[in-house]
N, C-alpha and C positions, 0 to 999 in steps of 0.2 A: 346728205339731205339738202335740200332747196333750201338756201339763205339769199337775204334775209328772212327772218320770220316776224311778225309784228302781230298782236293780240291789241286789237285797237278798241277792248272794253275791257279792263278789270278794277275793281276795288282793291286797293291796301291799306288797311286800316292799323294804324300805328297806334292807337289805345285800347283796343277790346280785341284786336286779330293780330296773325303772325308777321303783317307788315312787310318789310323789305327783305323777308325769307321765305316768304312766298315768290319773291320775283329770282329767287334762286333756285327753288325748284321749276322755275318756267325755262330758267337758262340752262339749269344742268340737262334738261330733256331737248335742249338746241331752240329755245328761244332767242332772239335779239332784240326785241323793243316791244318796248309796253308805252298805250297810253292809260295813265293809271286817273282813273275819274272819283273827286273826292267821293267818300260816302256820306248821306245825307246829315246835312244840321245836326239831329237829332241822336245821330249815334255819335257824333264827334263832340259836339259842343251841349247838346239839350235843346231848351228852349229859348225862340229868338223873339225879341221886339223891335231891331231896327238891323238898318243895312251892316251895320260895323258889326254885328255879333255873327256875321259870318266868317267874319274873317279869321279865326284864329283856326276854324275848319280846313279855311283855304290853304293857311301857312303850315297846317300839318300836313296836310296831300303834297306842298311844294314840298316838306324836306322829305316825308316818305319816299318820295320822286327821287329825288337826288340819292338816297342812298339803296334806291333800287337800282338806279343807273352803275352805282359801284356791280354790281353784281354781272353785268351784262357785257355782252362783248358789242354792242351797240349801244342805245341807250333809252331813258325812258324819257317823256314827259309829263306833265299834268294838263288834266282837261277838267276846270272848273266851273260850276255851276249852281242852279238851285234847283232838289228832287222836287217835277212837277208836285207830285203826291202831300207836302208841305203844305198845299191851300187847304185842302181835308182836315191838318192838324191846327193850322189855324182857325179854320172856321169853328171846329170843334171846341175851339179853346173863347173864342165870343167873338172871332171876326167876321166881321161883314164879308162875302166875297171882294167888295169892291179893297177894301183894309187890307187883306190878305196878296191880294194883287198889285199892293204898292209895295208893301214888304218885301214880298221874293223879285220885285224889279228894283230895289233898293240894294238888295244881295247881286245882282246880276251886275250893277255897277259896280260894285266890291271888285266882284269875278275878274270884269274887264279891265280894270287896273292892273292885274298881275297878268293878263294877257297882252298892253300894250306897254307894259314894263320891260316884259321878257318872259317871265318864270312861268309861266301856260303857255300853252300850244291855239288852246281854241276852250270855246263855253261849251255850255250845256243846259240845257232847258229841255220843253215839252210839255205835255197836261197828263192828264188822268189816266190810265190805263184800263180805268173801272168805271163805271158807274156811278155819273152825279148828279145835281141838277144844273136846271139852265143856266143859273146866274152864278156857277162855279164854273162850269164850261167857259161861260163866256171871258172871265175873271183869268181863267188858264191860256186860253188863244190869244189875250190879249198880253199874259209875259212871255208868251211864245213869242210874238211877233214882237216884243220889244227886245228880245235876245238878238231876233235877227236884224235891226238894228244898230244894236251895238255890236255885232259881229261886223258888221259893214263900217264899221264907224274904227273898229282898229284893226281891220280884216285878217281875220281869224273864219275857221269856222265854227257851227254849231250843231254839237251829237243831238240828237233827240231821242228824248224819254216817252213814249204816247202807246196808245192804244195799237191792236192789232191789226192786221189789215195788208195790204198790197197799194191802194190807191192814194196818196199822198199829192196828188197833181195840187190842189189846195194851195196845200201847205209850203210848196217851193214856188207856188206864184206869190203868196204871202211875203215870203224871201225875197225875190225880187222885187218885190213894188218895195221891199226897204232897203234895195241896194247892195243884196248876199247875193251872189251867183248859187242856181238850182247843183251846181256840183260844189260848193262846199254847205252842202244840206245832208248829214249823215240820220240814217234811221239806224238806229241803236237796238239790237235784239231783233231784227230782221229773220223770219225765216225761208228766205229767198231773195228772186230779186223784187223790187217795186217798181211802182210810178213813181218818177218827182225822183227821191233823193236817191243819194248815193247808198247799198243799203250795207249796212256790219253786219254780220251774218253769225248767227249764235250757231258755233260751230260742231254741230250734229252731224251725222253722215247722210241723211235725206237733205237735210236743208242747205249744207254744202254741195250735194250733187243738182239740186238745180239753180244752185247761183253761177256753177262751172258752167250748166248746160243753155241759163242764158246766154252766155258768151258776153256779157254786160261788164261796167265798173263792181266790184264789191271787195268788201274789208273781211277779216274776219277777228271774231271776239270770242269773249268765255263770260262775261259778265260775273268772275269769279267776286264773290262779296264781302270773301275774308272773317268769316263770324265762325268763330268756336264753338257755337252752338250748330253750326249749319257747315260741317265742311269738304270741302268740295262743289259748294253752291255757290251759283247755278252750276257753272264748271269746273272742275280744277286749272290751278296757272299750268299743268302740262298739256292740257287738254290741244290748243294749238298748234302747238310743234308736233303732237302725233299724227292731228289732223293734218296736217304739212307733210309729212312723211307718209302718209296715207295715201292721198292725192297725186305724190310724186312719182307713187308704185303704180297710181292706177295710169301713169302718161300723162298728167295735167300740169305740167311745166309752164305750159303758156300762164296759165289758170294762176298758177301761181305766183308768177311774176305779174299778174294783175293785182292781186291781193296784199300783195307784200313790197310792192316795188309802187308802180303805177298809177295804182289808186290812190296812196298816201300823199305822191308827191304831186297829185291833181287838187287833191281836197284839203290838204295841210301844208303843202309845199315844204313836204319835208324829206330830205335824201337818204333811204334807207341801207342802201349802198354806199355813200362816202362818210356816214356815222360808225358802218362797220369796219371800215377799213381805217378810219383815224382814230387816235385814241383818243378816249374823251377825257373828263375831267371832274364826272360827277355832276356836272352842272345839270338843270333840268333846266 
C-alpha cells in the first residue's frame, strides 16, 4: 500500500475513550501519522472560566500524542485549540457573547504556547456549525480571526471547525489581512474540494472521489471522536488506510502522494517521508 498515510483529523481521548489504542488500530491497518486534535473542554476538563483551565485539556492531548506516536511507524502530533461550539455553552451558562469571546481567545493563547514551545503542530478554531444569533456569530468570526493571528504570530497553521459549504474565499482573506498564508488555512470535515482553504476531506468514497477529481491540494481525515458511547464516530481510526488502499487500486497514486506527502508538507511543513524512515522517539 501507498505510504505514508496520515489521518490529519482524529480525536484520542485519554479519560472517557480508548486513547492511544486507538492509534494502534489506525497502524495495525497501515497507518503512519495522525494529527490527533484535542477533544473539546467539556469532555476533558468540564467547565471553564478563564484561559488557564484549558490547559490541562491541552497537556492530555500532548501526552495522548506522544504515546500514540509509540505505536506508529511515523509519528503523531497535536493540533490544539478551542471547539467553536463552546460560545453556545457559554452563553447558555450567563455569558454575554462578547464574555464568551474573550474566553475561548484566552484558551487560544493557552494553545499557542504549546505551539511555539514545540509540543503542537498548529491550532484550531472556527464558529458554529449550526444555527445562531448575530451577536454569537459575530463573537465566533471574531476568535476565528484572532486564531489566525496567532497562527501568524508563531506560524503554525489553523484546522477549522465551521459550518458547511464549499465557499470560504472570506475566510482565507480574513487569514491573510492577519498575516496566515490562504494555504496553511485547513477546512476540517471538508466533503470535497473548496474555495480559500486547504480542504481535510472526511474520508467517504464520494467525497474522496471528487477531491482526487479536482486534481487540487487535499488532506484526508476520519474525525474519529473516541466516545464509548459513539464508536467508530464519525469514522473509525482504520477508516484511512483503507481509504488509502482504495485509491491505490483505483490508479490514484499521484492523488495520494498529494494527500499524504505534499499537502502536509505545504500546510504544516511537515516531512511525512523522512519521519517514516527515522526512528522517532515518542516525542510529539
Amino acid at each position: 500500500m501507498f505510504q505514508p498515510v496520515l489521518d490529519d483529523h482524529l480525536h484520542l481521548d485519554p479519560v472517557n475513550g480508548r486513547g492511544a489504542a486507538a492509534a494502534k488500530d489506525f497502524a495495525a491497518a497501515g497507518g503512519t501519522h495522525l494529527l490527533v486534535l484535542n477533544k473539546p473542554s467539556w469532555d476533558l476538563v468540564g467547565e471553564v472560566d478563564e484561559g488557564e483551565d484549558f490547559r490541562e485539556a491541552f497537556e492530555l492531548t500532548c501526552e495522548v500524542t506522544r504515546e500514540a506516536s509509540d505505536e506508529l511507524e511515523g509519528r503523531a502530533w497535536p493540533v490544539l485549540g478551542v471547539h467553536p461550539a463552546l460560545v453556545s455553552q457559554l452563553v447558555d451558562r450567563g455569558y454575554d457573547p462578547e464574555g464568551a469571546r474573550d474566553l475561548m481567545q484566552a484558551g487560544l493563547d493557552v494553545a499557542a504556547e504549546f505551539v511555539a514551545d514545540g509540543p503542537a503542530l498548529a491550532l484550531k478554531s472556527g464558529r458554529p456549525h449550526y444555527d445562531v444569533d448575530d451577536a454569537v456569530w459575530a463573537a465566533s468570526n471574531e476568535v476565528m480571526r484572532y486564531a489566525f493571528e496567532l497562527g501568524a504570530e508563531v506560524g503554525s497553521a489553523v484546522q477549522l471547525h465551521t459550518e458547511g459549504g464549499e465557499d470560504f474565499t472570506e475566510v482565507v482573506e480574513w487569514a491573510e489581512d492577519a498575516g496566515l498564508p490562504r494555504e496553511r488555512v485547513v477546512k476540517h470535515y471538508s466533503s470535497g474540494p473548496v474555495e480559500g482553504p486547504v480542504p481535510s476531506v472526511i474520508s467517504r468514497k464520494d467525497e474522496l472521489r471528487a477531491a482526487v477529481e479536482s486534481g487540487e491540494p487535499f488532506m484526508m481525515e476520519t474525525d474519529f471522536i473516541d466516545d464509548p458511547d459513539r464508536p467508530g464516530a464519525v469514522l473509525g481510526p482504520k477508516t484511512v488506510p483503507r481509504r488509502t488502499r482504495w485509491l491505490a487500486e483505483e490508479g490514484h497514486e499521484d492523488a495520494l502522494r498529494t494527500a499524504h506527502v505534499e499537502t502536509p508538507a505545504r500546510v504544516y511543513g511537515i516531512d511525512t517521508e523522512e519521519t517514516l524512515e527515522e526512528p522517532e522517539d515518542g516525542g510529539a
